[in-house]
VOROKOL-119424 format. One record per residue: residue number from 0; residue in three letters; x, y, z of N, C-alpha, C in turn. Coordinates in nm, 2 decimals. Example, Ala and Ser with C-alpha at 12.3 -4.5 7.8 and 13.67 -1.06 7.14 Angstrom:
2
(0 'ALA' (1.32 -0.57 0.78) (1.23 -0.45 0.78) (1.32 -0.33 0.78))
(1 'SER' (1.28 -0.22 0.71) (1.37 -0.11 0.71) (1.29 0.00 0.79))
END
This chain:
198
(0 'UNK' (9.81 9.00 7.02) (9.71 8.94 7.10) (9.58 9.03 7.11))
(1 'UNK' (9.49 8.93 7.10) (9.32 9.06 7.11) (9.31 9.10 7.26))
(2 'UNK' (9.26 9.28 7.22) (9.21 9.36 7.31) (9.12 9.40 7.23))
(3 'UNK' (9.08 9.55 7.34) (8.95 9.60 7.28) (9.02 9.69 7.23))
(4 'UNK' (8.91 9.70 7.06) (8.95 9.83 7.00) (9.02 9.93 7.06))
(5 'UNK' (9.05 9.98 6.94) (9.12 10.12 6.98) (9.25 10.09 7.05))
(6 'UNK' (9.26 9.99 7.18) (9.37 9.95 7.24) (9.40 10.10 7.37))
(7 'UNK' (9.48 10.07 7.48) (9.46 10.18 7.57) (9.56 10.31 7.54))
(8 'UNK' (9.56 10.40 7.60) (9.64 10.48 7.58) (9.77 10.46 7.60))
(9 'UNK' (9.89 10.52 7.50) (10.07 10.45 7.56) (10.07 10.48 7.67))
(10 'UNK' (10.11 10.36 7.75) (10.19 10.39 7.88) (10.09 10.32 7.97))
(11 'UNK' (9.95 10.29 7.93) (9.82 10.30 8.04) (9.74 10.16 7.98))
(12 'UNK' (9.72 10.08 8.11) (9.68 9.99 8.12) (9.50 10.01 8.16))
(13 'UNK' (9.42 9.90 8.10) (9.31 9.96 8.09) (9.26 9.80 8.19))
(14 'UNK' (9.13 9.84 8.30) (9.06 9.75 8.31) (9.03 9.63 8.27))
(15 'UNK' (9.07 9.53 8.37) (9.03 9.38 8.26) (8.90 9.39 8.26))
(16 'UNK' (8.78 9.50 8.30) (8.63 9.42 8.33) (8.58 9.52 8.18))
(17 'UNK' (8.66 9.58 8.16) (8.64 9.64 8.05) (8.62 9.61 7.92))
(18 'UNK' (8.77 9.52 7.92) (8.82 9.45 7.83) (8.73 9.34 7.79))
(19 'UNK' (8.64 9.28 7.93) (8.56 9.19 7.92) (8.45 9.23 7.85))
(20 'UNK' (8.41 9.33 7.89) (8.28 9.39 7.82) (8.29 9.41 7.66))
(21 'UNK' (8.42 9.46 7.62) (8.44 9.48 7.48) (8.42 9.39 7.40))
(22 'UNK' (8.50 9.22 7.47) (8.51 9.16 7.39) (8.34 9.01 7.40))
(23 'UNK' (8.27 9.10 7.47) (8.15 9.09 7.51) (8.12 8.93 7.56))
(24 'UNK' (8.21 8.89 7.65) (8.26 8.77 7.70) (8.16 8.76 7.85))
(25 'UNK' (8.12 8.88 7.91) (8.12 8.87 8.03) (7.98 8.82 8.10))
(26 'UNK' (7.86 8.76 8.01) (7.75 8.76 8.03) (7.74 8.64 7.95))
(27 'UNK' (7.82 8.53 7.96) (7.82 8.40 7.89) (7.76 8.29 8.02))
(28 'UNK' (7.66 8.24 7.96) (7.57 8.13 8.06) (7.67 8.05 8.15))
(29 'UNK' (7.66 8.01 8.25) (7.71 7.90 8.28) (7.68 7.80 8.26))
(30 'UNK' (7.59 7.74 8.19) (7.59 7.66 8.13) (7.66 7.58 8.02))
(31 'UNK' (7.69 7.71 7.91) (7.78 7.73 7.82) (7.89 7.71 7.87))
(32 'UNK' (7.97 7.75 7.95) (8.09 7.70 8.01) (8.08 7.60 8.06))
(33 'UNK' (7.98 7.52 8.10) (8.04 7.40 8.14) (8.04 7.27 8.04))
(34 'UNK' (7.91 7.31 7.92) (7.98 7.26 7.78) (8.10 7.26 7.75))
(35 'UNK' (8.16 7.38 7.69) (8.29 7.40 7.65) (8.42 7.34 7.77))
(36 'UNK' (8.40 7.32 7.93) (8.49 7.25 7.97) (8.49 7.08 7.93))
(37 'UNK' (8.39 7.03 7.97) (8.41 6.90 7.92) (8.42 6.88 7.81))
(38 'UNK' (8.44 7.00 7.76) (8.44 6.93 7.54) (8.64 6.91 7.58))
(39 'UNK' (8.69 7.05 7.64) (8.80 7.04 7.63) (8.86 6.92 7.70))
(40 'UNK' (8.82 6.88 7.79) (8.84 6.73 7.90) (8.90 6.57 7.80))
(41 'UNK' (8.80 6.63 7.65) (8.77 6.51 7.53) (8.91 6.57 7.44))
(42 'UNK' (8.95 6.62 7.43) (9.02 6.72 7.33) (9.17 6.71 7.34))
(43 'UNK' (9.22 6.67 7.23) (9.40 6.64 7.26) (9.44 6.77 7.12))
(44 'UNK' (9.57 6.84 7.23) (9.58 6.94 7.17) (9.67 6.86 7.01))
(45 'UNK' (9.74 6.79 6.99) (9.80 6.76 6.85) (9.67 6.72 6.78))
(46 'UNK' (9.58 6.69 6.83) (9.47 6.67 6.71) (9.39 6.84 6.68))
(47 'UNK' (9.41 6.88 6.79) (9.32 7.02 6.74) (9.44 7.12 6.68))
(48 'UNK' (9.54 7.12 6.68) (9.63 7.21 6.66) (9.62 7.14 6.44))
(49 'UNK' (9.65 7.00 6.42) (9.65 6.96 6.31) (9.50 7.00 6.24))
(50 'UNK' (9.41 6.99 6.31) (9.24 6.99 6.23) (9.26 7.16 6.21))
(51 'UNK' (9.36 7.25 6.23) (9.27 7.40 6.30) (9.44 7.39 6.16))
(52 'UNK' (9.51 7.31 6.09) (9.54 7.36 6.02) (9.75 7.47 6.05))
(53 'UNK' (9.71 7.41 6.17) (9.87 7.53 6.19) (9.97 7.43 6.25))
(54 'UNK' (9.95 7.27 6.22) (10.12 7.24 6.20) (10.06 7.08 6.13))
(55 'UNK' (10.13 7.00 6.10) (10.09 6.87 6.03) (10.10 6.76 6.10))
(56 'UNK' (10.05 6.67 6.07) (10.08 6.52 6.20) (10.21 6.47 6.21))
(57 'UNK' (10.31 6.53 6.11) (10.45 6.46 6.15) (10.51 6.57 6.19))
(58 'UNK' (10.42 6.67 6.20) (10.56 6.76 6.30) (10.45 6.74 6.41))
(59 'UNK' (10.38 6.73 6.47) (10.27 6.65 6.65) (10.42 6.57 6.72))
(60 'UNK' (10.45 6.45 6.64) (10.46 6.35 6.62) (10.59 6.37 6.67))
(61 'UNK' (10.71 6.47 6.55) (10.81 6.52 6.59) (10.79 6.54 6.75))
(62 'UNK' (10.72 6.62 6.78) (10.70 6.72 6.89) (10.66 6.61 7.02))
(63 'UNK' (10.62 6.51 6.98) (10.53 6.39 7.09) (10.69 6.34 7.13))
(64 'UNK' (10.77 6.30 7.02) (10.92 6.21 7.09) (10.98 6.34 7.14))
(65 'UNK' (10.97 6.45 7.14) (11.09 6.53 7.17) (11.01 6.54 7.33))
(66 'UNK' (10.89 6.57 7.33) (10.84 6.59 7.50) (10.91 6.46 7.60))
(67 'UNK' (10.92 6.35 7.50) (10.97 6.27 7.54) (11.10 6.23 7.65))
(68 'UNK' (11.20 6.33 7.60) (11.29 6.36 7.64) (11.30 6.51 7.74))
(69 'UNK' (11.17 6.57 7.73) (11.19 6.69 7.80) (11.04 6.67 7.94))
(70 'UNK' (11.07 6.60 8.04) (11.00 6.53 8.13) (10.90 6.68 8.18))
(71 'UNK' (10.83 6.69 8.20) (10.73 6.81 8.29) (10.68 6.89 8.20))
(72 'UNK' (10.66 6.92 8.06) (10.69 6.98 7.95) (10.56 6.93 7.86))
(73 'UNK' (10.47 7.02 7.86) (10.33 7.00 7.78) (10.37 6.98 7.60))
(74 'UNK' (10.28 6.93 7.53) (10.28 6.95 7.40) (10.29 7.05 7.33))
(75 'UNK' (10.27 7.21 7.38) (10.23 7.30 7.34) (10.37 7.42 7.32))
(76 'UNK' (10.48 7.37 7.47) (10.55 7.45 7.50) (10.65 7.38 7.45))
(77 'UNK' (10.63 7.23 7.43) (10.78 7.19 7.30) (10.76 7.22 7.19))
(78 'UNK' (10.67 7.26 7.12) (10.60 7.29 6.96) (10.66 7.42 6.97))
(79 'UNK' (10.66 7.53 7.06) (10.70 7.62 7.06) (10.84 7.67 7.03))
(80 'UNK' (10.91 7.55 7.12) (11.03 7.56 7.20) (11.12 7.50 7.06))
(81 'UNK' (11.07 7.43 7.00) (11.14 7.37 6.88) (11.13 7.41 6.76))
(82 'UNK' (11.05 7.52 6.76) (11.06 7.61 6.65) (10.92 7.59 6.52))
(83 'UNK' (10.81 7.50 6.59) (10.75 7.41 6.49) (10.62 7.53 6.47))
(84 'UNK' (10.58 7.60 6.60) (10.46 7.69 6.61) (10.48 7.79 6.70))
(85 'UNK' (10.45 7.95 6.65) (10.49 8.02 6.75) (10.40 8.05 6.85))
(86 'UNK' (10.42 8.08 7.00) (10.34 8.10 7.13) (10.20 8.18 7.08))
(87 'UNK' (10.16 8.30 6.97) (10.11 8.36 6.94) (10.01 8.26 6.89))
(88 'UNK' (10.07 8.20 6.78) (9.95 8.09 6.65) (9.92 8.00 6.79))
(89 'UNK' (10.00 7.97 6.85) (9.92 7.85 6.94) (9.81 7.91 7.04))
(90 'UNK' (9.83 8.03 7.08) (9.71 8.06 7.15) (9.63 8.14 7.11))
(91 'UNK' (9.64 8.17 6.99) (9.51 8.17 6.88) (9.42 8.08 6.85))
(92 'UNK' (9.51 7.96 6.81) (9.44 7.84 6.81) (9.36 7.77 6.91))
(93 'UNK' (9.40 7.82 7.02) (9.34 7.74 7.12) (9.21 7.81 7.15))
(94 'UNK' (9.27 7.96 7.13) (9.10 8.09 7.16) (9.02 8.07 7.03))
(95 'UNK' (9.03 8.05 6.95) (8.95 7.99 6.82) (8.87 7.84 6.84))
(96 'UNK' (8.93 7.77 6.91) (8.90 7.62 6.91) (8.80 7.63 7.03))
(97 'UNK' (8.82 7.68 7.16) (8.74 7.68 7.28) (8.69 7.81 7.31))
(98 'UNK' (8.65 7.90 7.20) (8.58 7.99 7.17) (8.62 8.08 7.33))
(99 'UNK' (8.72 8.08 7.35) (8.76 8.20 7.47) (8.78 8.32 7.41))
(100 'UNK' (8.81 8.41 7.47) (8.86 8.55 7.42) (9.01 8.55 7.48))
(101 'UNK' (9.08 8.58 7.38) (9.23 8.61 7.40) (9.28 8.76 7.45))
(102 'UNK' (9.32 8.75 7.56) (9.36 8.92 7.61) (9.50 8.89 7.65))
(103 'UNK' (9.57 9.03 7.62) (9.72 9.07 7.58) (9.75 9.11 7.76))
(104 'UNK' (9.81 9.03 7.83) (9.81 9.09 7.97) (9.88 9.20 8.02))
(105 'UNK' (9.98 9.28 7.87) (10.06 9.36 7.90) (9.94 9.49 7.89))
(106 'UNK' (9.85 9.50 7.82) (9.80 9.61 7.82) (9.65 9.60 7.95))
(107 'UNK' (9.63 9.48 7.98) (9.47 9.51 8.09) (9.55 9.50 8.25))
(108 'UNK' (9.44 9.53 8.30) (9.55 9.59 8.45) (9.44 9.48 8.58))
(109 'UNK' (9.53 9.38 8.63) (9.38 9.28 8.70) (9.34 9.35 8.79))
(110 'UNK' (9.24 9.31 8.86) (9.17 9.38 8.92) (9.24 9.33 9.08))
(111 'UNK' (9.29 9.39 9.22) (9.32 9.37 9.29) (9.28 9.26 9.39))
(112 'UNK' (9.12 9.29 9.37) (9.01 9.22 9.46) (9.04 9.08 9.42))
(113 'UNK' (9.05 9.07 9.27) (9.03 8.89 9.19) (9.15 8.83 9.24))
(114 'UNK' (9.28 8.93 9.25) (9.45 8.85 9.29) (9.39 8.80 9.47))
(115 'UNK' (9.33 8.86 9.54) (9.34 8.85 9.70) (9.19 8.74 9.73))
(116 'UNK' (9.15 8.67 9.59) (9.05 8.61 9.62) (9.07 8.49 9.66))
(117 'UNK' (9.20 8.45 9.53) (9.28 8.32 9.51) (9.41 8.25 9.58))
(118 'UNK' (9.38 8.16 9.67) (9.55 8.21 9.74) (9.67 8.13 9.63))
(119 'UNK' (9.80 8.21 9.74) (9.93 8.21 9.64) (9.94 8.09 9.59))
(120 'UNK' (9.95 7.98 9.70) (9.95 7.84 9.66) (9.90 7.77 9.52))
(121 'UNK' (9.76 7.82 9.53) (9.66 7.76 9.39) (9.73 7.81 9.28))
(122 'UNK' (9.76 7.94 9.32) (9.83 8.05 9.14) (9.96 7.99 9.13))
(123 'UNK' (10.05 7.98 9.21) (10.20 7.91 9.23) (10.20 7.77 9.13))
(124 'UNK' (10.14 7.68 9.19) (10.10 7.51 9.17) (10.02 7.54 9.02))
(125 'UNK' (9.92 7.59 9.02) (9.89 7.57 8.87) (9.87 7.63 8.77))
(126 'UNK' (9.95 7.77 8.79) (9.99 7.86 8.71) (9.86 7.89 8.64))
(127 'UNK' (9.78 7.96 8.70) (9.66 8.06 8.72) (9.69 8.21 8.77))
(128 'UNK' (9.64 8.29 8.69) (9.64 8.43 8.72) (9.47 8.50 8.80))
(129 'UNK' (9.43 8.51 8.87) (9.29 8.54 8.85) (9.31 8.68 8.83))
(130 'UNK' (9.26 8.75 8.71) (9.24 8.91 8.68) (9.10 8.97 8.72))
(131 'UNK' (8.99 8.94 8.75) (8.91 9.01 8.83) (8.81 8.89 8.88))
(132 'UNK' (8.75 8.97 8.95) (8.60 8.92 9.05) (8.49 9.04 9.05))
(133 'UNK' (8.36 8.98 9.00) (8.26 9.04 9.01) (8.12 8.99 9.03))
(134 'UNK' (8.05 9.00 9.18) (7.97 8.89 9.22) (8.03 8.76 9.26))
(135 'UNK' (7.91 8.74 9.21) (7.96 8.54 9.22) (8.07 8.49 9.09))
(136 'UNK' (8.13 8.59 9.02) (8.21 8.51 8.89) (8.37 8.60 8.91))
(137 'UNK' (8.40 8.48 8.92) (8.58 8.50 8.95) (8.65 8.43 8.78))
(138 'UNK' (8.73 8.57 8.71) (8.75 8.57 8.61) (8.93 8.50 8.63))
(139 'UNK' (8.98 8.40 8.51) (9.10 8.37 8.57) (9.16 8.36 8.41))
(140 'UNK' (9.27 8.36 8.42) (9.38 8.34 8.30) (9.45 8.26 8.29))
(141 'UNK' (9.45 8.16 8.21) (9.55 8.04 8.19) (9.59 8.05 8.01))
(142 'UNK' (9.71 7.90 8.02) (9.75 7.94 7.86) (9.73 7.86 7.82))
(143 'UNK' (9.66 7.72 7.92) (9.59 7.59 7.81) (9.50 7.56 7.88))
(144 'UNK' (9.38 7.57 7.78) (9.27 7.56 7.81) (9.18 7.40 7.84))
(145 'UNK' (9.30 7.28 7.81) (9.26 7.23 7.82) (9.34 7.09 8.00))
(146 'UNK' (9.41 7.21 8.06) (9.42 7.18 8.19) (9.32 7.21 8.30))
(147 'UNK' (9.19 7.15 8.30) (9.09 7.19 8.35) (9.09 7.16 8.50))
(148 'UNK' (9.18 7.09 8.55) (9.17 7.03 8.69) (9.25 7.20 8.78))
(149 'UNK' (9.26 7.27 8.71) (9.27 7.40 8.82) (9.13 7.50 8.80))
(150 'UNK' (9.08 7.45 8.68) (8.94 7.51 8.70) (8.87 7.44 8.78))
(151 'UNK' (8.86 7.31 8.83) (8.80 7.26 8.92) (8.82 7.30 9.02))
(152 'UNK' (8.93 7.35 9.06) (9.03 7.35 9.23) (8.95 7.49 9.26))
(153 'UNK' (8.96 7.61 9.16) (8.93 7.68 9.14) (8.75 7.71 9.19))
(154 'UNK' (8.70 7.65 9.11) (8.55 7.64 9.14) (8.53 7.61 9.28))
(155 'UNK' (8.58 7.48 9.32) (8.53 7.41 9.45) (8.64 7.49 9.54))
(156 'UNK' (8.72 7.57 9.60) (8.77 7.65 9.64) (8.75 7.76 9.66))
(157 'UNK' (8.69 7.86 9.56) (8.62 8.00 9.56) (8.48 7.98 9.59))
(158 'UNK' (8.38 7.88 9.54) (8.26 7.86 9.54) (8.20 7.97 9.43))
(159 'UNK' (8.26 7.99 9.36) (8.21 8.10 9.24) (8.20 8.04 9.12))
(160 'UNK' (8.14 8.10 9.02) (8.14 8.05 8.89) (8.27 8.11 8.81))
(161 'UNK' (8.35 8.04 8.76) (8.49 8.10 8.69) (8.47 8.11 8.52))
(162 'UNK' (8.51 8.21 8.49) (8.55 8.27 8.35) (8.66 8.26 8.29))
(163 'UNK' (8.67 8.17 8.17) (8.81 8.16 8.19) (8.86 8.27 8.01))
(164 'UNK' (9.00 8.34 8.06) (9.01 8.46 7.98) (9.17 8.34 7.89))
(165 'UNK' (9.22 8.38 7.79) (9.31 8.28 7.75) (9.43 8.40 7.73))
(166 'UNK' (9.56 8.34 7.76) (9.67 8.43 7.71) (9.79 8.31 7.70))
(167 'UNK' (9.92 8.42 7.67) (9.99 8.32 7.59) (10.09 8.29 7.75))
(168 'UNK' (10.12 8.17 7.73) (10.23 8.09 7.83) (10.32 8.18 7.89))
(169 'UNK' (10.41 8.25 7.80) (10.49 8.41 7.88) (10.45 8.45 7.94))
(170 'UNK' (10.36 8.47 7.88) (10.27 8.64 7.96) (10.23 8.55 8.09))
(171 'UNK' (10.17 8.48 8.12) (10.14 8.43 8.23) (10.23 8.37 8.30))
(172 'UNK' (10.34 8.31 8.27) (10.42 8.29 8.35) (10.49 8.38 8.43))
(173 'UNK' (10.52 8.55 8.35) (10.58 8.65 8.40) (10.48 8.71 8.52))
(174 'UNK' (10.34 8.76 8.45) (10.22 8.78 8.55) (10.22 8.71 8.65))
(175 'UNK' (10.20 8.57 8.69) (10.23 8.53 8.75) (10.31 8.53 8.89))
(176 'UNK' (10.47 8.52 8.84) (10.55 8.53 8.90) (10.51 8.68 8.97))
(177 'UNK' (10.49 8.79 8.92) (10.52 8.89 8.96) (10.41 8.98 9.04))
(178 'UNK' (10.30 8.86 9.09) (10.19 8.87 9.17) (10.21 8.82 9.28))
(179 'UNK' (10.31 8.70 9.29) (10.37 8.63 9.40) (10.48 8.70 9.44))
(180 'UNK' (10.53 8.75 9.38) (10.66 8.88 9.42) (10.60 8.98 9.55))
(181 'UNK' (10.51 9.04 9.43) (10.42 9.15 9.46) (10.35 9.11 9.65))
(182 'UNK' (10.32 8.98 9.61) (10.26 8.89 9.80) (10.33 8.86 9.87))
(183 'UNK' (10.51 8.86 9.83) (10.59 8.83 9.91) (10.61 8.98 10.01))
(184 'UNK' (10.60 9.08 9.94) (10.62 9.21 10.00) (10.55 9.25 10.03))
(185 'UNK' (10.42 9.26 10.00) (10.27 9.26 10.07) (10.32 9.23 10.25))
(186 'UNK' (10.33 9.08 10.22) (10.37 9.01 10.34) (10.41 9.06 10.49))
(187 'UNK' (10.58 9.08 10.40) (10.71 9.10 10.47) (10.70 9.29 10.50))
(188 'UNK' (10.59 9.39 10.43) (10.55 9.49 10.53) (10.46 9.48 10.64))
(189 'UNK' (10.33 9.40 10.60) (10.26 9.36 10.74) (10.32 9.31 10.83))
(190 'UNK' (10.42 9.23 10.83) (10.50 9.16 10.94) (10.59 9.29 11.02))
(191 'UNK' (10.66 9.37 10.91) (10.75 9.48 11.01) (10.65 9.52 11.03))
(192 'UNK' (10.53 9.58 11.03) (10.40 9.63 11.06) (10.41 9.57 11.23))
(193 'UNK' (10.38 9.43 11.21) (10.33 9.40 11.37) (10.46 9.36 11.48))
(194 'UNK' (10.57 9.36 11.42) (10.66 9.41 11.50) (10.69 9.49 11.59))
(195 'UNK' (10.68 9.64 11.50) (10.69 9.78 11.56) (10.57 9.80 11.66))
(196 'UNK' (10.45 9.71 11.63) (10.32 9.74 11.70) (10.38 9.73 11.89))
(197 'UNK' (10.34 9.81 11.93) (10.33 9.80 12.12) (10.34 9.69 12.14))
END
């Protein structure tokens, strides 16, 4: 998955605003972004996955009857799941196609402020990560780019302009989870906190 050169030191997680800067993402118009969302709004991933070359219309096709049988289950994550495309080429594909930058979330480290901007709920429900906030632009990570109704939620709920960073379905699912983990204990010390209080 793309980072910034060089990559961080073993063991050591580097700045997502960093990461943004390297991959010179962070000074993109808003305007530009709101092109690129409605292009994706028009955009069906078996046609872009076929045009971009990394699987054929009868394995889509394969992959359309089998979601069939697997009810809640995007096009992207049964192509995966069935062996047709791996999680990597597909979100290559997708950071090639809607010209995002792809960052590896095991190596950038989010920024604390961007997790406490978003509540749990929004991240829970539509499996959004936000990795940083700076100003008015709240940076967020998702693994299909073309689920845009949490960029909406997102916009009209923060009132900020959002950036959107791309990674692969694991990684964000694990992130994820483990941000809501991380808020459950957050929590459950404030509370023995006001307990103990006089």
């Amino acid at each position: 998955v793309q980072h910034a050169a060089g990559g961080p030191p073993e063991g050591r997680k580097r700045p997502i605003g960093a990461v943004l800067a390297d991959l010179n993402k962070s000074d993109r118009p808003a305007i530009d972004e709101a092109v690129l969302a409605q292009r994706r709004k028009k955009m069906r991933l078996g046609d872009l996955l076929v045009e971009s070359a990394y699987v054929t219309q009868a394995e889509v096709d394969l992959a359309l009857a089998e979601q069939k049988r697997r009810p809640g289950k995007r096009l992207g994550e049964v192509l995966v799941e069935i062996g047709i495309l791996s999680e990597l080429d597909l979100a290559r594909s997708l950071a090639a196609k809607f010209q995002l930058p792809l960052i590896d979330l095991d190596t950038i480290e989010p920024n604390p402020a961007g997790l406490r901007a978003v509540p749990r709920e929004i991240m829970s429900k539509y499996g959004v990560l936000p990795v940083d906030i700076d100003a008015n632009v709240l940076t967020v990570a998702i693994a299909d780019p073309m689920v845009t109704d949490a960029i909406d939620m997102l916009r009209f709920q923060s009132r900020m302009r959002i950036r959107v960073v791309l990674v692969t379905e694991s990684q964000l699912r694990r992130a994820v989870g483990d941000a809501l983990r991380e808020g459950n204990t957050s929590q459950k010390t404030q509370a023995k906190g006001l307990d103990k209080a006089p």
